[in-house]
N, C-alpha and C positions, 0 to 999 in steps of 0.2 A: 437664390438658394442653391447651392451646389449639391451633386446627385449623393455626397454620402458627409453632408452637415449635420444628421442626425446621431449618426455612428462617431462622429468626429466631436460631438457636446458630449457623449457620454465616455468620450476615451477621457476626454479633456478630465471630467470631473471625479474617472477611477484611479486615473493615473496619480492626483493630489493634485488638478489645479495647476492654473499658469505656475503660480509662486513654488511650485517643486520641478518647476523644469527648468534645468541650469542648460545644455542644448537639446536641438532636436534635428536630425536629417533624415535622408532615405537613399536604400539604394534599387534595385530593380523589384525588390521582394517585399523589403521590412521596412517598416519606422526604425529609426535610429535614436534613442531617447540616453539623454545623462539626466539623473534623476538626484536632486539636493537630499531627498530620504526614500530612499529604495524599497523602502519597509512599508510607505504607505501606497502603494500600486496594489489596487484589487486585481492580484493577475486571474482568480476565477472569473469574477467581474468580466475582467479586460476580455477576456478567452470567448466568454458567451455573446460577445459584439456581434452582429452581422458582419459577416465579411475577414472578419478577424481568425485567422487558421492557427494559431499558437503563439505564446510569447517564450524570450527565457535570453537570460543575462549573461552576458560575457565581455570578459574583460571593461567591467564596470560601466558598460553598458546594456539598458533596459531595452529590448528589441521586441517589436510586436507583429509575426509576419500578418501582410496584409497579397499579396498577389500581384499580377502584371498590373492591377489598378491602384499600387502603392502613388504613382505622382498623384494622380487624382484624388485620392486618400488625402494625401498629404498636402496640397495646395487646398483643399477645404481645409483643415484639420488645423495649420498655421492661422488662417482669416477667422476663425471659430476662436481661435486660444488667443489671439493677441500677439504674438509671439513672431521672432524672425528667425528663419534657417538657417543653419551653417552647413558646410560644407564637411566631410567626413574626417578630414586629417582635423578638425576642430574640435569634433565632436569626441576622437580621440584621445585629445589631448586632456577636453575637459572630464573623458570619464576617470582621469587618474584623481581626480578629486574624493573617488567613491572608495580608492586605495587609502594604505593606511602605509605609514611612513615606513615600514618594514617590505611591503608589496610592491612600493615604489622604488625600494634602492634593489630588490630581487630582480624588476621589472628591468631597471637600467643594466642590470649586470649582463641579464639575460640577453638584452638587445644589444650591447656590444658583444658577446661572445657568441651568439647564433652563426653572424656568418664566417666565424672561424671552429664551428664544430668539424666539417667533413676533413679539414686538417687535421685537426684533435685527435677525430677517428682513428686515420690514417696513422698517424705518428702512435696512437696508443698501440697498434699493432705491431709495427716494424717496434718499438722500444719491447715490447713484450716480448715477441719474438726473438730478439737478439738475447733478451735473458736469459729465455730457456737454453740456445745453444751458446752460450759464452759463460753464464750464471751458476750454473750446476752442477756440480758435481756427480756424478751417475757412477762411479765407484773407482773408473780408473780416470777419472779424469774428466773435462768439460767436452762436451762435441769440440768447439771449437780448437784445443787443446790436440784432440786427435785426427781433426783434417784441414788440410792447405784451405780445401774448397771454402768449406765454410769459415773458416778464418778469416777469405777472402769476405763470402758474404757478409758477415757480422760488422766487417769492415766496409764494405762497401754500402752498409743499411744506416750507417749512423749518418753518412753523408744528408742524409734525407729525415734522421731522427733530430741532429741538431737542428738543421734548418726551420723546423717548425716547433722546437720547445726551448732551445737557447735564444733561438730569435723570435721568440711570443713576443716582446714589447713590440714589435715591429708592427704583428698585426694588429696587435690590441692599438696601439697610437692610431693607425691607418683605419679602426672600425670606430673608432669614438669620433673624428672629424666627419666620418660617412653619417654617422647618426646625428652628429649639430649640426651637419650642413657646410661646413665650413673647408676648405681646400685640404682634400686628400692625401698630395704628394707631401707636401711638409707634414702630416701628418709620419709617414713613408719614413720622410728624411728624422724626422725628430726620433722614432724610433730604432733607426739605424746609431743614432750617436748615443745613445743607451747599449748599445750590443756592440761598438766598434773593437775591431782585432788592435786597438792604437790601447784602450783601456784594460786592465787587468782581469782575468775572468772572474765572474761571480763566485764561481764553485771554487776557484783558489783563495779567496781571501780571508778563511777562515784560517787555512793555516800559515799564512802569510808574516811575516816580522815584518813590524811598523816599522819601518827603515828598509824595506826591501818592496814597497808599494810605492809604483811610481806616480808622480806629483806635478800639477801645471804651479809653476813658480812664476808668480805677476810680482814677484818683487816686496811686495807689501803682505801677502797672504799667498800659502800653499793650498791649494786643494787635489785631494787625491784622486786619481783617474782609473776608478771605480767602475767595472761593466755592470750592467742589470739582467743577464742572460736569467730568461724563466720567470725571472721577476713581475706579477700582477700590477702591486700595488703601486711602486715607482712607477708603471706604465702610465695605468689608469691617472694617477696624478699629474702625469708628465703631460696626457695627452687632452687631459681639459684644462692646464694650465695654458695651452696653445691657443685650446677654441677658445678661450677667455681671452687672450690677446690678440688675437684678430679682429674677433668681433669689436674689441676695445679700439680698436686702431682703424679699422674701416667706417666707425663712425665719425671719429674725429677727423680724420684725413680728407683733405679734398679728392675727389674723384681722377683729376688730372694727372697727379704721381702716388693713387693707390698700388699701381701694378707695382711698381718698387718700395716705397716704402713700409703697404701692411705686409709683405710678406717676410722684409728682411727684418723689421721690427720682430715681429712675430715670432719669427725661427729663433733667431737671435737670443732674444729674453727668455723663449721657454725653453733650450738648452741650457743656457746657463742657470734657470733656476732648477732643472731637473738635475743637474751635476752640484749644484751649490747647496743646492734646499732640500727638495722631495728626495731626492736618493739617500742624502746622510739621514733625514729621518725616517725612510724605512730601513736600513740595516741599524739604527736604536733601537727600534720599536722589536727587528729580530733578535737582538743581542738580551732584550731584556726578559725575550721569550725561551732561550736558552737558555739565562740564567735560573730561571723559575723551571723548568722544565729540570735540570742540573738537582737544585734542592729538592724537589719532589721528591725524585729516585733515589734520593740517599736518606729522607725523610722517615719517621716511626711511622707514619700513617702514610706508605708511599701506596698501599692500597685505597685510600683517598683521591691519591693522586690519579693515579691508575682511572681512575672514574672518570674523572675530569679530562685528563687529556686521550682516555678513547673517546670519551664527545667531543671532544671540540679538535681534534686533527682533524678532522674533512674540512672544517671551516677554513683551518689554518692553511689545510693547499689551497684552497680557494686564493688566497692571501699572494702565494708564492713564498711567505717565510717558511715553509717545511724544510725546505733544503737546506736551514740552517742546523737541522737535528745529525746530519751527515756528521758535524764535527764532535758534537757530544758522543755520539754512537764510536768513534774512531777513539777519542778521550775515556769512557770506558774498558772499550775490547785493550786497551792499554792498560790500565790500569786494575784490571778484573778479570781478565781474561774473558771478556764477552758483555754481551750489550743486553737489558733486558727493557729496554727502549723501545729498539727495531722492530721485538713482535706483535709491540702493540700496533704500531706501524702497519704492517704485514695485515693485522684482524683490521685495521680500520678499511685498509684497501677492499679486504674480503666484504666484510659487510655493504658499503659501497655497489659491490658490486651484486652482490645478492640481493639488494632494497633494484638495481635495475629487470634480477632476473625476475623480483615477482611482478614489476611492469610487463616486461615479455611474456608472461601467465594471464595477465591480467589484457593485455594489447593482441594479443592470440591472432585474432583476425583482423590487427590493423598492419598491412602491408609497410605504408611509410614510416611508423615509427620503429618497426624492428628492422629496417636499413639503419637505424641508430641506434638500438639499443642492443642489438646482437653483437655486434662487433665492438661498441662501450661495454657489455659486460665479459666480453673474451678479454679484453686491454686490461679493463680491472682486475682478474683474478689472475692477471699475470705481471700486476703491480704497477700501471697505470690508470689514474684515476680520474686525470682532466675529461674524456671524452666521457665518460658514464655519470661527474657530477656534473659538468655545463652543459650533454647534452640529453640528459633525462632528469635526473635528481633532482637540480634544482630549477628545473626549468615547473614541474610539478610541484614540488616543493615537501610534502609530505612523503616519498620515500627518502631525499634527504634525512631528514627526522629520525624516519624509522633505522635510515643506517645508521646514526649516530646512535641510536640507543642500544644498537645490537652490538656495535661496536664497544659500547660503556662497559655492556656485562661482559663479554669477551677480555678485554683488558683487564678488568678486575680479578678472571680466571687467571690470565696469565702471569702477571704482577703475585698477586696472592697465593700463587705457588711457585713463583722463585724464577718463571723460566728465562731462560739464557740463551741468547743466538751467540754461536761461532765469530759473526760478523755480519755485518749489513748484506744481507742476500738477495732476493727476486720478493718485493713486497708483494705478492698475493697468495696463491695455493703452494704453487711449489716451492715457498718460502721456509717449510716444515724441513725443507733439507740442510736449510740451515741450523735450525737447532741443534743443541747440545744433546746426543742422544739420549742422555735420563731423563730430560724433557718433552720430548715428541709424544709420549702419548698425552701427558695433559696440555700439548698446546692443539695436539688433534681435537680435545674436547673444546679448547676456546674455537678453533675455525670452526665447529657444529654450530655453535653456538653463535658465532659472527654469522653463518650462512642462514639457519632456519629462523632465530628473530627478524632480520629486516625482511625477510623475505614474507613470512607469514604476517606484521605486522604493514607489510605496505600491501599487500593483498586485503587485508581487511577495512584497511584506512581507503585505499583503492575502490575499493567496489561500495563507497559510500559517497566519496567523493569525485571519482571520473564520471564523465558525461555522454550522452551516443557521441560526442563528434571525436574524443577521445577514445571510447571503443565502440564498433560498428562490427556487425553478424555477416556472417554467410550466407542470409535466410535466402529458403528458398524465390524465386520470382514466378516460377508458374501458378497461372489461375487456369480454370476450367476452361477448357477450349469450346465454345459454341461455331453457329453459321454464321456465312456472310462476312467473312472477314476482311477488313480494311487494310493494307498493307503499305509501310513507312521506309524509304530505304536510310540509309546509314547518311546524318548529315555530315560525317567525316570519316577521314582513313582514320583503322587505329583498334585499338583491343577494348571490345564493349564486355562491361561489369555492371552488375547491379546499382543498383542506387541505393542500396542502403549502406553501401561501403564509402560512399563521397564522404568526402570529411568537412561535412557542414550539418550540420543537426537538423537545419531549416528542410533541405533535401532527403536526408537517410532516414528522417524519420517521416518523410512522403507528407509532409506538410504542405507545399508545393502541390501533389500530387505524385500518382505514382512515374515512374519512369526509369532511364537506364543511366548510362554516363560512358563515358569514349575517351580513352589514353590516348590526343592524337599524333600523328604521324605526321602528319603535313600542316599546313596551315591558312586552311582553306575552311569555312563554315559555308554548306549548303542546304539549300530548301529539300526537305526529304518528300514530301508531295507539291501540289497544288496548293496554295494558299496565298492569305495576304497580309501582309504587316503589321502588326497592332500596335506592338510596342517597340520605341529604339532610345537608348536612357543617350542621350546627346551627348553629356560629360563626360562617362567614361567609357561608353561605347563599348561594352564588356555584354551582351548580353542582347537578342533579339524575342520579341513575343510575337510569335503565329498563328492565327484564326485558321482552323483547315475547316474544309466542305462540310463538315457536319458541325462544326460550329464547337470543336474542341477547341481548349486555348493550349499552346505549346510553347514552355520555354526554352531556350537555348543558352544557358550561360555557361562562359566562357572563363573558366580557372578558380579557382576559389579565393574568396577574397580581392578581386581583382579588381573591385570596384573602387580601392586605392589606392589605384598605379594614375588615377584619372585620368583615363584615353590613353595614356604612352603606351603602344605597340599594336592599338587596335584603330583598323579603318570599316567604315561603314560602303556595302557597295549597292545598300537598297535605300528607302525612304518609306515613313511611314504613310500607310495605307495604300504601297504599292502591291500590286497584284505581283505573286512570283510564281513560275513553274518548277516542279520539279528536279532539280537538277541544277536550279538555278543559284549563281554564288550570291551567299548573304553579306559575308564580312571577310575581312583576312584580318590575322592576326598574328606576332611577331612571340616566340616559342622562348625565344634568346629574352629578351624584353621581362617576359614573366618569369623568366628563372632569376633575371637579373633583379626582378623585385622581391626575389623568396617567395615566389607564388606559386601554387600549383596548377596548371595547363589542362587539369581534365574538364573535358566538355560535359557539363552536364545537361540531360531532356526531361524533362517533367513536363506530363500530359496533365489535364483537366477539364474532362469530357464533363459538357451541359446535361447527360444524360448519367444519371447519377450508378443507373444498373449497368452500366457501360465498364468493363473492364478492360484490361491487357495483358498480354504476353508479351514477354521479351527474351529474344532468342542471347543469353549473355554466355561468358567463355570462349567466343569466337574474334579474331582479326578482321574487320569489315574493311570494304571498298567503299567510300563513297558515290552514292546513286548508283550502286549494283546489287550491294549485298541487303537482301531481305532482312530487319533484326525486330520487326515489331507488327504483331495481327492483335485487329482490335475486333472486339465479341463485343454481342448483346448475350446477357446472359439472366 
């Protein structure tokens, strides 16, 4: 009978029984549960276990912290239920079952566009930027208009503005091979032959004569040599038409001449069908969204319309066909002398970006995500929208939403009283200068309007729906200072913060216990006293547990989430139940490695003193040295 078989029959039978567990793993802390009906776990039940410090679900997994004695936990807990372990990328995969087919394609989106957010960013600022001084009109004229310098600038910023939004297929091709698994560089190259300087630009071929688009002539059939510059959806189809042909051709293929044939196959076939197939049907699929966009606007019930397409343009950039509105809008100011198109356009951006500012209200004191969403909501109200809806909106899901509806009644203001832009201008705030001046003040009423719905609406959807690991406090960490104090030096270089700003629920909310955390500098983990080794998790090597002299347990883990990189960049330099001195090196671990997995590198310490009147202080806001600098006295109190 193993030490916690009892504890382990009664998870068995709150959780719902073998027959509701689809997998099960652990990692230093938790059980790791995918549950077939989530609805039946007694999480009070579960909660009031021995040993059992909290549960709670994420990313459609049921997790139940149990402590440094989760193996032990968990190697009863499997022999008790009948049941075999997987490993965590399994257990992943299986918790997508708990999603629902809307969560699952959000979910895919979200993980190819993640790691081309800090691009996004970037590029939303220089394209915004260049707006403002090339865009505007300020009475005599645009900045750039009136100086060389910035002329210069303006011009020398798109170098850098193209690159990352006419060459999107590039990366998006290059991030969907990273996420199947399957070779990168042709990922690279297949993207590049969507955006080639050999093919016609995308943004010209609206106004282009079918007779003056140039054509690969095989004799028997023309096809037109079409770019996809910005284009989503060609991408995304382009670039799992690929993984599908590799995969297809590495299975079939002998191993002897895979190196040549899956990859020239591969390339090969999913070129030509992104120029043959997927390309021609997305600019269809656009053509038939201009045309419907076209009747709206000239429609009795274009305040109908008006409805309609301020909800659903944010989806439509998501898409990449927005840019096909560039030619209606031009095809108007022709024929009307002005667009009343574009400021719906304009409110949708704004909204957009107001559903990120009441993130920012709402995220106050989470550091990492206002590095994205400060600068996606300056892009946005300056009429770039990629960085604010792939790297917060929709990543959350429900300020999306909330912009679209702010967006809805905005449009409907501006539609329903007639307003007119000049011409396609800077889509976010300073877009007002475009309007026709007997319109500016009720299109001032639709931006109030686009700015305080999503904003108040995703604030309140917000604080019903985010969680501590999504927002986390400033709370204070001093406790009452008593005698006899124990002192711990800094087990790394680096800037020590509170614990309740880590961005794992399991830790911020001292579930674990109470403790500090460390931005490190170097990449060195050390023993901050005397102690000896309790715990070391073998596989991912992410994390060390310490018994010190009085008989506290102490954890050390290393990056958040980091326990599915599986060991890649961490080396062990102790052994379990080794005695260590102060000062002494636990592990090293590789900085490059966990950035390279999208992980985050802070070191977190949770304390869990036997002596339950046993408190701490932690000295945080400070730079520490390892093994010099003083950041923790322990009380009886």
């Amino acid at each position: 009978m193993g030490k916690f078989t009892e504890e382990s029959q009664q998870l068995l039978k709150l959780i719902g029984g073998k027959q509701n567990i689809a997998a099960v793993s652990h990692c230093v802390t938790r059980m790791r549960f995918v549950l077939n009906d989530p609805s039946a776990a007694d999480v009070p039940g579960i909660e009031k276990i021995k040993g059992v410090k909290g549960t709670f679900t994420q990313a459609g997994q049921f997790q139940v912290i149990i402590g440094q004695e989760v193996a032990e936990f968990y190697q009863d807990f499997v022999k008790v239920a009948g049941v075999e372990g997987v490993s965590k990328d399994q257990v992943k995969k299986a918790a997508k079952q708990n999603q629902n087919a809307l969560q699952r394609v959000m979910s895919a989106i979200a993980e190819i566009f993640a790691p081309l957010i800090p691009a996004l960013v970037v590029g939303g600022l220089i394209l915004g930027f260049r707006n403002v001084i090339g865009e505007i009109d300020f009475g005599n004229g645009t900045i750039v208009s009136q100086s060389q310098f910035w002329a210069g600038v303006h011009s020398f910023l798109w170098l850098i503005g193209e690159a990352i939004f006419h060459m999107l297929p590039v990366g998006i091709c290059w991030s969907i091979t990273k996420k199947m698994g399957t070779t990168q560089i042709l990922g690279i190259i297949l993207g590049c032959t969507l955006v080639s300087g050999q093919l016609l630009n995308a943004y010209g071929v609206a106004g282009a004569a079918a007779d003056a688009i140039p054509k690969w002539d095989f004799g028997f059939v023309q096809v037109n040599m079409i770019g996809y510059q910005a284009q989503v959806i060609p991408a995304i189809l382009a670039g799992f038409c690929l993984v599908f042909l590799e995969k297809f051709f590495q299975k079939i293929c002998p191993k002897v001449i895979s190196m040549i044939v899956v990859p020239f196959f591969s390339l090969i076939l999913a070129v030509m069908a992104s120029h043959f197939i997927l390309g021609p049907i997305g600019w269809k699929i656009g053509s038939w969204i201009s045309a419907g966009v076209h009747a709206g606007l000239t429609s009795g019930v274009n305040w109908l319309f008006a409805g309609v397409f301020g909800m659903f343009y944010a989806p439509l950039v998501i898409t990449g066909l927005h840019h096909m509105t560039n030619a209606i809008d031009t095809q108007l100011v022709a024929d009307f002398g002005g667009t009343i198109l574009w400021p719906m356009i304009a409110l949708s951006n704004i909204a957009q970006g107001s559903a990120v500012l009441g993130m920012i209200y709402l995220q106050k004191k989470n550091t990492k995500s206002k590095e994205v969403s400060i600068p996606a909501c300056i892009s946005c109200y300056l009429g770039v929208t990629e960085p604010a809806m792939f790297g917060v909106n929709i990543k959350y899901g429900f300020p999306f939403v909330s912009a679209m509806i702010g967006s809805c009644a905005a449009a409907i203001i501006s539609v329903g009283s007639g307003v007119m832009a000049n011409s396609i201008g800077v889509g976010g705030i300073p877009g007002i200068l475009s309007i026709q001046t007997r319109y500016m003040l009720i299109f001032a009423l639709a931006m109030v309007v686009a700015i305080v719905v999503p904003f108040i609406l995703t604030v309140i959807v917000g604080k019903k729906k985010l969680t501590t690991e999504d927002i986390y406090g400033d709370e204070a960490t001093d406790t009452p200072v008593a005698t006899e104090p124990v002192t711990l030096a800094a087990v790394a270089d680096g800037e020590v913060f509170p614990i309740e700003q880590v961005e794992d629920e399991v830790f911020s909310k001292k579930l674990m216990g109470d403790g500090f955390a460390i931005r490190p500098t170097g990449d060195m983990v050390y023993a901050p006293c005397d102690a000896t080794v309790s715990v070391l998790m073998e596989e991912s090597k992410h994390a060390v547990g310490l018994t010190l002299p009085d008989q506290t347990e102490m954890l050390i883990h290393v990056g958040i989430d980091t326990v599915a990189m599986n060991g890649a960049g961490f080396d062990y330099l102790v052994e379990k139940g080794q005695t260590v001195k102060a000062g002494e090196p636990l592990m090293k671990f590789s900085k490059e490695e966990i950035a390279k997995a999208g992980k985050s590198d802070v070191i977190v310490c949770a304390l869990m003193p036997t002596d339950e009147a046993k408190t701490f202080r932690f000295h945080t806001g400070v730079t520490a040295k390892a093994n010099e600098t003083i950041i923790v006295e322990e009380n009886n109190v």
